[in-house]
N, C-alpha and C positions, 0 to 999 in steps of 0.2 A: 806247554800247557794251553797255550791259545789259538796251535791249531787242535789241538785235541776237542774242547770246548767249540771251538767254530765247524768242524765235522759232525760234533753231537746236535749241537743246536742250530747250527747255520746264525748264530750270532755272535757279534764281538766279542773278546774277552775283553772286561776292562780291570786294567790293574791299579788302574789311582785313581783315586777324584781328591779333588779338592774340596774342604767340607768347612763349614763354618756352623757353630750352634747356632740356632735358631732365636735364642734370646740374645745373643751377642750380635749377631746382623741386627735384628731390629734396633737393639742400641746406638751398632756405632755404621747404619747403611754409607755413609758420606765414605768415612775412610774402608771399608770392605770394599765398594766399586774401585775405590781409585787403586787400592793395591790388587783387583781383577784386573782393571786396565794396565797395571804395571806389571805385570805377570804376563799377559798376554803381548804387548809390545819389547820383553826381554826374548819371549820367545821368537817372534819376529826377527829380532835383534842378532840372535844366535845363528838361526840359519840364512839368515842374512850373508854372517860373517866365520858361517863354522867351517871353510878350511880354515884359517887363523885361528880357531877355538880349541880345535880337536887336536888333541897328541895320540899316537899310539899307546895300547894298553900293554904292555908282556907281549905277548909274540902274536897282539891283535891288528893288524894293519889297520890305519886311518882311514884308510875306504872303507874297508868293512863295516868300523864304529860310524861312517859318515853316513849310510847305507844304510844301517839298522836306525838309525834316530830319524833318519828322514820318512821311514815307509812306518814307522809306527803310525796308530792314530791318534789325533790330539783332540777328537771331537766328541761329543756328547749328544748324540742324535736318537732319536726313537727309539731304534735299535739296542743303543751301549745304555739305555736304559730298562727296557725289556730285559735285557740281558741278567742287568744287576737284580731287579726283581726276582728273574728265574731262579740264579745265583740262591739269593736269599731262601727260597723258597728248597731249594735243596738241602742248607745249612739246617732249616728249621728241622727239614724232614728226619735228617742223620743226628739232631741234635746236638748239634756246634753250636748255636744258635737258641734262645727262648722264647724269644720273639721276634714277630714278623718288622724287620726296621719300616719306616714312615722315611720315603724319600719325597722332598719338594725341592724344588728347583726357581732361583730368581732368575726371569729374562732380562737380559743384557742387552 
């Protein structure tokens, strides 16, 4: 799907984000940052340490799964935003969607 998407648009696909409501951050900002920062230093943590992490899946070899976790992208740039925008902007179109979502973003 995500090169299919990345031929069409020449931009990321992106398949996660991590999202928090918008009244619940301004509630509890203290502990939101700290479990970003705890998020972010597990993932450190992992490829740090993922031969030791990774087992084989069924008849997927550990390089392989090592390989694909590694070349994903974990980042949120210009681009894997534009992206989700476009994204959205399709959904509206085909009407998956009723409305245009409101994406804001806190820097870190």
């Amino acid at each position: 799907m995500s090169e299919l998407w990345y031929r069409k648009t020449n931009l990321p696909f992106v398949f996660a984000l991590w999202c928090v409501n918008r009244e619940f951050y301004e509630k509890n900002k203290k502990e939101i940052l700290f479990f970003y920062k705890l998020l972010k230093e597990t993932k450190e943590k992992f490829f740090k340490d993922i031969n030791t992490l990774i087992k084989p899946i069924d008849d997927i070899p550990k390089e392989y799964i090592k390989f694909y976790l590694k070349n994903l992208d974990y980042a949120l740039t210009d681009k894997h935003i534009k992206s989700l925008k476009l994204f959205s902007e399709y959904l509206l179109q085909l009407g998956i969607i009723k409305d245009k979502p409101e994406f804001s973003f806190i820097e870190v």
